[in-house]
N, C-alpha and C positions, 0 to 999 in steps of 0.2 A: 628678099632672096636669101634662103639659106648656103651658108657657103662652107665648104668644110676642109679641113687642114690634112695634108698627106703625113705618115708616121717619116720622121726623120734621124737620120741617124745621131742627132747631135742630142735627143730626148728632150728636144724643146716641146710640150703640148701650148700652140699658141692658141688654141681654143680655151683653156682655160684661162690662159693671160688676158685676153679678151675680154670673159667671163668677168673677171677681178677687175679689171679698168671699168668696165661699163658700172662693175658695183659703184666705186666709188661716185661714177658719175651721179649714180643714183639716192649718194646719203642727202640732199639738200632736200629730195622727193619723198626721203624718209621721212625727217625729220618735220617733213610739211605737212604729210600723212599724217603722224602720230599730233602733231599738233589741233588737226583738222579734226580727229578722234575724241581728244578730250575736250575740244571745245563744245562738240555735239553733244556728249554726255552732259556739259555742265550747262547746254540749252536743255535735256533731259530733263534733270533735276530743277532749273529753276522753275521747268515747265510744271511740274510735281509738286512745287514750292508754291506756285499759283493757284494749285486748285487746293493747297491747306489754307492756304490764304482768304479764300471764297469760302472753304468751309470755317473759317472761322469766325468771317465775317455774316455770315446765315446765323453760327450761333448766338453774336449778338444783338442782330435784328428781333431776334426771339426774345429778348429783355429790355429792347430800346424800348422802346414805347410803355406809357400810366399803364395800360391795359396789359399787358403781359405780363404784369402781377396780379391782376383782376384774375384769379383763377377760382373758382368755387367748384364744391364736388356736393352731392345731394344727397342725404339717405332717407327712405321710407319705411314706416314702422310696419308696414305688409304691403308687400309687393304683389301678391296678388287682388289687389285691388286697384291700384296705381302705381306708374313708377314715374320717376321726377329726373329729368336734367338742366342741370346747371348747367349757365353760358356763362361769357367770360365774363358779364356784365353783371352776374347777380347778387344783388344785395342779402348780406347774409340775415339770418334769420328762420321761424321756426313757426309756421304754418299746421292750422287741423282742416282735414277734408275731409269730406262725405261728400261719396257719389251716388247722387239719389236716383239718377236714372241716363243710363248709356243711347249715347246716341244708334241709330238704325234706319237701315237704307230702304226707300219703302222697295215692295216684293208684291204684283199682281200678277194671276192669273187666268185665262177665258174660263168660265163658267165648264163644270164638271158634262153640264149633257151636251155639250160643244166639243169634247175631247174625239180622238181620231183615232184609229185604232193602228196607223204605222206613220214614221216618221215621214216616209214617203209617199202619204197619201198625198192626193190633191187638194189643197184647200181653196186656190183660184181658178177654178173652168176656166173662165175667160181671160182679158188683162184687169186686172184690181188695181188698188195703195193701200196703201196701211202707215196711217200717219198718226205720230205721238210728241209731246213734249215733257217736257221735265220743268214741274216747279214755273216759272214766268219765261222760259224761254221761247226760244223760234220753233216754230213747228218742224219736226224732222221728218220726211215721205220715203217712203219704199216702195218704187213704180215695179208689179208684179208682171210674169207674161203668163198667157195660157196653159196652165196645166204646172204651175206653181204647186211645192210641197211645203208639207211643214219645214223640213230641212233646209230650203230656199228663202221660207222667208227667214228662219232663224239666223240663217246664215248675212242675209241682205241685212237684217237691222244691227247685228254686230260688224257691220262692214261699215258704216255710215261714223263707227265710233262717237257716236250722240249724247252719251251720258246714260247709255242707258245699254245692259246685258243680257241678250236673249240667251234663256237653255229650255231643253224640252225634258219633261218629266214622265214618267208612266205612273199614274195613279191609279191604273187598273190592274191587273196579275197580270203574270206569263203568257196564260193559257188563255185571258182574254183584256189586251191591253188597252190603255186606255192614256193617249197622249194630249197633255196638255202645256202652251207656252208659257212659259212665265218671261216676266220682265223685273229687272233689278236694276235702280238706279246706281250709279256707280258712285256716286255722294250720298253722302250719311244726312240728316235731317229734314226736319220738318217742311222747309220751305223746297224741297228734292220729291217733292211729289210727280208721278207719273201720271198723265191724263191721255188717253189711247183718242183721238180728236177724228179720224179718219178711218172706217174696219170693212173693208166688200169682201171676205173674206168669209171660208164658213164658221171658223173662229168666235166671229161674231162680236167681237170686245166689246161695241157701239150698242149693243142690243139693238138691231134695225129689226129684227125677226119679233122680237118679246120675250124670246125665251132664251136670248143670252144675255151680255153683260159680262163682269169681271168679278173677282172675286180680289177683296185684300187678304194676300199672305202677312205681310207684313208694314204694318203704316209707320211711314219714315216718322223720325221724332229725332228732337234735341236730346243733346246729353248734358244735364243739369249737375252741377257740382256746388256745396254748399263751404265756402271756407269763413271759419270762426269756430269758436268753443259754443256748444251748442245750448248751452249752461248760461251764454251770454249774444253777445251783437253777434249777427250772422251776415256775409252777404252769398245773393245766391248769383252761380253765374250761368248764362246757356249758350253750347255752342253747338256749331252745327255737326261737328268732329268731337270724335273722342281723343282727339290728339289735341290738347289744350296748348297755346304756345303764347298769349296774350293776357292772360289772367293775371300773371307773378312776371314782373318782367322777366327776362331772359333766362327763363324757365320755362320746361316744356312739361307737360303732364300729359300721360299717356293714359286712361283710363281700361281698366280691363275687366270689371265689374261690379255691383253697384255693393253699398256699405251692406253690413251684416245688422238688421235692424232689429231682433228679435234677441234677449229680451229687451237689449238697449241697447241706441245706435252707437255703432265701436269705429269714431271717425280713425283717420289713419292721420300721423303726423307727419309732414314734412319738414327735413332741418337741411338750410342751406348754410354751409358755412364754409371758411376758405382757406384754399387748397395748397399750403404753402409745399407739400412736397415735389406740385410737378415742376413750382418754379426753381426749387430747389433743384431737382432732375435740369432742368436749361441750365440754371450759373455749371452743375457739374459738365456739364458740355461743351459749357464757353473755356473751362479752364482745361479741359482734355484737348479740346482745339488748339488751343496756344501750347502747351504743352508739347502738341506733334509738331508743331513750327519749331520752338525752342529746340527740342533734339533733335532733329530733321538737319538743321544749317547748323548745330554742334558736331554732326556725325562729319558734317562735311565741310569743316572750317580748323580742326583740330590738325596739329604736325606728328608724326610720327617720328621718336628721336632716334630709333634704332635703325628702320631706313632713309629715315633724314631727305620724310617728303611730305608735302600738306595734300589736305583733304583736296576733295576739287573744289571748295571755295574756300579754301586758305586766301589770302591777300584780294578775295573779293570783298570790296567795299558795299556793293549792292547789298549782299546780303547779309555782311555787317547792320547796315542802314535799317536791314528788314528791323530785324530786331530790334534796334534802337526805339526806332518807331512805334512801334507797339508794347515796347517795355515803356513808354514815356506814356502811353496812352493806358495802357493799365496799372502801372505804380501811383502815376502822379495823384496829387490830390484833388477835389473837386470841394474847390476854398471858398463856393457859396453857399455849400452846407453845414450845417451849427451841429447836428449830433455826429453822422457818421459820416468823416472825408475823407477815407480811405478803403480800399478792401481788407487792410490790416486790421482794420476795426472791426470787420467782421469775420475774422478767423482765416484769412487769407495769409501765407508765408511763402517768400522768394527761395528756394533751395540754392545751396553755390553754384550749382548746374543750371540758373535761371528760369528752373521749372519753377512752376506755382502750386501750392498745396493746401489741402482747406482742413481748418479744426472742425470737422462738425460739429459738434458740441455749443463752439463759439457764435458758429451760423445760424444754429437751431436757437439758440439763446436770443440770437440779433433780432432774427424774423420772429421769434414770440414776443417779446419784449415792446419791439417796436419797428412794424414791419413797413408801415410807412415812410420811417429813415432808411431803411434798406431798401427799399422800393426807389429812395431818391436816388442815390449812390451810384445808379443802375441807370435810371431810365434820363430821359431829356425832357427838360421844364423849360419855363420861362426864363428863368433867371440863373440858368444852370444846365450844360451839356454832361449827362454820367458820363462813368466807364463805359458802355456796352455803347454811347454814340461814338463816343471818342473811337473807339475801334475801328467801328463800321468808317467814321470819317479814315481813319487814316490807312485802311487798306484800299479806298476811294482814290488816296494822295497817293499812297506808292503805286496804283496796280492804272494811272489815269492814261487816257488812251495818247493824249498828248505828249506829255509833260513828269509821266510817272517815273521815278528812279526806276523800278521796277523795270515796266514795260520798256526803260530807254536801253535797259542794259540789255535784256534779251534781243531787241531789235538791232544791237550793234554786235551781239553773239552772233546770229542771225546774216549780219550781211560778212561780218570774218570768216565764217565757212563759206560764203559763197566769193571773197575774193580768193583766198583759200583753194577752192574745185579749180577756180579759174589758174594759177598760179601752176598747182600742179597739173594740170591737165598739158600745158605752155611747157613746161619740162619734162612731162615726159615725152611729149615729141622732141625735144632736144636731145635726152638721153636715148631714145631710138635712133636717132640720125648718127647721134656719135657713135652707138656700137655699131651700126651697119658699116658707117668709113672705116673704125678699128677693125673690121673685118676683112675687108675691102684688102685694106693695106699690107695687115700681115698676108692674107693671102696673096699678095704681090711677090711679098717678101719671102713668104713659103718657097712661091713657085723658082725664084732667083735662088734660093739656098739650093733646092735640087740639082737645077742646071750643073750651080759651082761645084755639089759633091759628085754628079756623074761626070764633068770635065776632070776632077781629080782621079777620080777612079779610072780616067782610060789613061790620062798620064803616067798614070803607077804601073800601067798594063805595059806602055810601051819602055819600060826600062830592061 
C-alpha cells in the first residue's frame, strides 16, 4: 500500500526519512548481493579455468602415447605418376616403383544393331528381367513391366545399387540417334567382371536372337606395380585398386598412371622419412596450453597495491593448487630416464612469471640427435610415466568428479550462491515489511502533528 506524507509546516519530509531508514535496513542485503556477485564471477572464471585445463590436457594426449612420435611424411620423385602417404606407423625408408599397368573397371555395352533410337523407346512390350552379376557374386534381377523404356531400366538397375552403373550413350548422330546401355562396374579389377545372366529385352545382352550379345568397352584388370631397382631384385605386386594401402605398411599409394617406359623405364622414388616438425608443432601446443593456464590464474591471483585489492583469486587456495599441480608435473624429473630427465634438457625454460619457453635450437638439436630420448621424456613406457602422462594424470586429479580439488571447490562456490539467493531473498521480505510499518507509523504520526498544528492555530485565533 503506498502511503504518502501531507507537507508540514515544521519542513519535516518524513518520506524521505523513511527512505534513509529502509536504506540502512538494506546495507546487510547489500553487502550479500555484492558478495553473491563476485562469488559468481569467480565460478565464471574457474568455469573458464576448466575448459584451459581440458584443453591442455588434449594437448598432451597428442604426445602421450610411442606412436605420437611415429609421425612420417612421404615425398615422390613425380607425382604424376603416383603419390604416397605416410601413416603414423611407417617405417622410414626409400622405395622405386613402376606402375606397369592401372587398375580398370570392366565397361559392356548391348551390341551396336540392338541400339534404340530414344531414350524412351520401349524395350520390354510385355513384363521381362534383366538380370546381372559382378565378378562371383549373387545374381542381381530388374522385374520390368509392360511397356518398359530404356530410361526405366536404366534407372531400375542403378536403383538396385549392385556394384554395377548403368548410363545410356548415343553412338549415332543427332539427326539419327542411335542408343545404347552400357554397364560399369563400380570396383576396379579383374575379378569385377560383369556377366548380363538374364536379357528378355530388345537389348538383347544374352544374344537369344543371334544377332545380339555385348560388346567389351572396357575389360576390368588389375593394377600391377613393380617395387625394386630394376637393375636388380624386383617384387611385382597386383591389386584390385589403384589405391594401394597394403604393399609398404602404413603407406598408401595412389596410382594415376602407368611408368614412362620409352627409351627406359624412369621408375618413380618413394622416400618415407620422419616427420619431426608436426610433433614438434603438438610440444609447441602443449606449452601454449599451459602457458594460457599459468596467466590466466596470474591475472587473477595478483593484489593491486594502489587500490589495495586482489584478484578474484587472491587467497584462493584451489587455484594456487591448480598450478602447483602441474608445475610438479611438468618441471619435475622422470628419474627412469639415463639421457634426457628433464624438458630443461631439451630447451625448455621456466620464466619468473611461471611461463614456459622453448630454445628451438636446443629442441631441434634434441630430436636430431636423438629423437628416441625425446620421444621418452614425452610419452609413457613400461618403466616410466613422461611429462605429457604426468599431465593428463593430474588434470584427471584436480578436475575428478568425486574427489577433485578442482571440482570440490567450484561445487562449494556453487551451493554459497545458492545459500546466498536464499538469505537474501529472506531479507528482503524483512526489509519490505520494515519499510511498510516505518510507513505506517510516521504516517500515524504525520496525521497526529496536523491535528496539534491546526488545534494551535485555532487557539491563537481565539486570543
Amino acid at each position: 500500500m503506498a502511503i504518502s506524507f501531507g507537507g508540514l509546516g515544521n519542513g519535516v519530509d518524513f518520506g524521505q526519512v523513511v527512505s534513509e531508514l529502509a536504506k540502512v535496513q538494506r546495507l546487510p542485503i547489500d553487502a550479500l548481493t555484492a558478495k553473491k556477485k563476485d562469488l559468481q564471477t569467480k565460478l565464471t572464471d574457474y568455469g573458464a579455468l576448466g575448459n584451459k585445463l581440458l584443453a591442455l590436457q588434449s594437448a598432451a594426449n597428442a604426445l602421450r602415447l610411442p606412436s605420437s612420435f611415429n609421425r612420417s611424411t612421404s615425398t615422390v620423385s613425380d607425382d604424376n605418376i603416383l603419390t604416397a602417404q605416410a601413416g603414423a606407423g611407417a617405417a622410414t625408408g626409400s622405395y622405386t616403383v613402376q606402375v606397369t599397368q592401372l587398375a580398370k573397371a570392366n565397361q559392356i555395352t548391348n551390341k551396336a544393331v540392338k541400339a534404340v533410337s530414344g531414350t524412351t523407346e520401349v524395350v520390354s512390350s510385355g513384363a521381362g528381367t534383366f538380370t546381372f552379376r559382378v565378378g562371383s557374386g549373387t545374381d542381381q534381377t530388374v522385374t520390368l513391366s509392360a511397356g518398359a523404356t530404356l530410361d526405366d531400366l536404366r534407372s531400375a538397375i542403378n536403383d538396385l545399387g549392385a556394384g554395377v552403373t548403368a548410363s545410356v550413350i548415343n553412338t549415332g548422330t543427332e539427326a539419327s540417334p542411335a542408343y545404347r546401355l552400357t554397364l560399369t562396374a563400380t570396383a576396379s579389377g579383374a575379378a569385377n567382371t560383369i556377366t548380363v545372366v538374364t536379357d528378355t529385352t530388345t537389348l538383347d545382352f544374352t544374344n537369344t536372337t543371334g544377332t545380339g550379345g555385348n560388346d567389351t568397352l572396357q575389360a576390368g584388370q588389375n593394377a600391377i606395380v613393380v617395387i625394386g631397382d630394376p637393375d636388380q631384385t624386383t617384387i611385382s605386386i597386383e591389386r584390385a585398386s589403384n589405391v594401394i594401402s597394403d604393399a609398404i605398411p602404413d603407406v598408401t599409394l595412389t596410382l594415376k598412371s602407368k611408368t614412362v617406359t620409352t627409351p627406359d623405364p624412369e621408375p618413380v622414388t618413394v622416400n618415407i622419412s620422419n616427420d619431426p616438425a608436426s610433433v614438434k608443432t603438438n610440444i609447441k601446443t602443449l606449452v601454449t596450453a599451459y602457458n594460457d593456464i599459468v596467466k590466466f590464474v596470474n591475472d587473477r591471483t595478483g593484489y593491486d597495491i594502489t587500490t589495495k585489492t586482489g584478484g578474484i583469486f587472491f587467497n584462493e587456495s584451489t587455484a594456487k593448487n591448480v598450478l602447483s599441480q602441474l608445475r610438479t608435473a611438468i618441471s619435475g624429473e622422470v628419474s627412469e630416464l639415463s639421457t634426457y630427465k628433464s624438458l630443461g634438457a631439451v630447451g625448455f625454460k621456466t620464466e619468473r612469471d611461471g611461463t614456459l619457453t622453448i630454445d628451438d635450437a636446443k629442441l631441434d638439436s634434441a630430436m636430431a640427435s636423438n629423437y628416441v630420448a625425446t620421444r621418452a621424456l614425452f610419452v609413457t613406457q613400461t618403466t616410466s610415466s613422461g611429462i605429457a602422462d604426468r599431465i593428463v594424470k593430474a588434470v584427471d586429479f584436480l578436475d575428478s568428479v568425486d574427489s577433485g580439488a578442482f571440482t570440490v571447490r567450484k561445487n562449494s562456490i556453487t551451493s554459497q550462491i545458492s545459500r546466498l539467493t536464499d538469505q537474501i531473498g529472506r531479507k528482503e521480505d524483512i526489509a519490505s515489511q520494515y519499510e511498510e510499518r516505518l510507513r505506517l507509523q510516521f504516517a500515524s504520526l504525520d496525521g497526529l502533528l496536523q491535528k496539534l498544528q491546526s488545534q494551535t492555530s485555532a487557539l491563537q485565533a481565539l486570543r
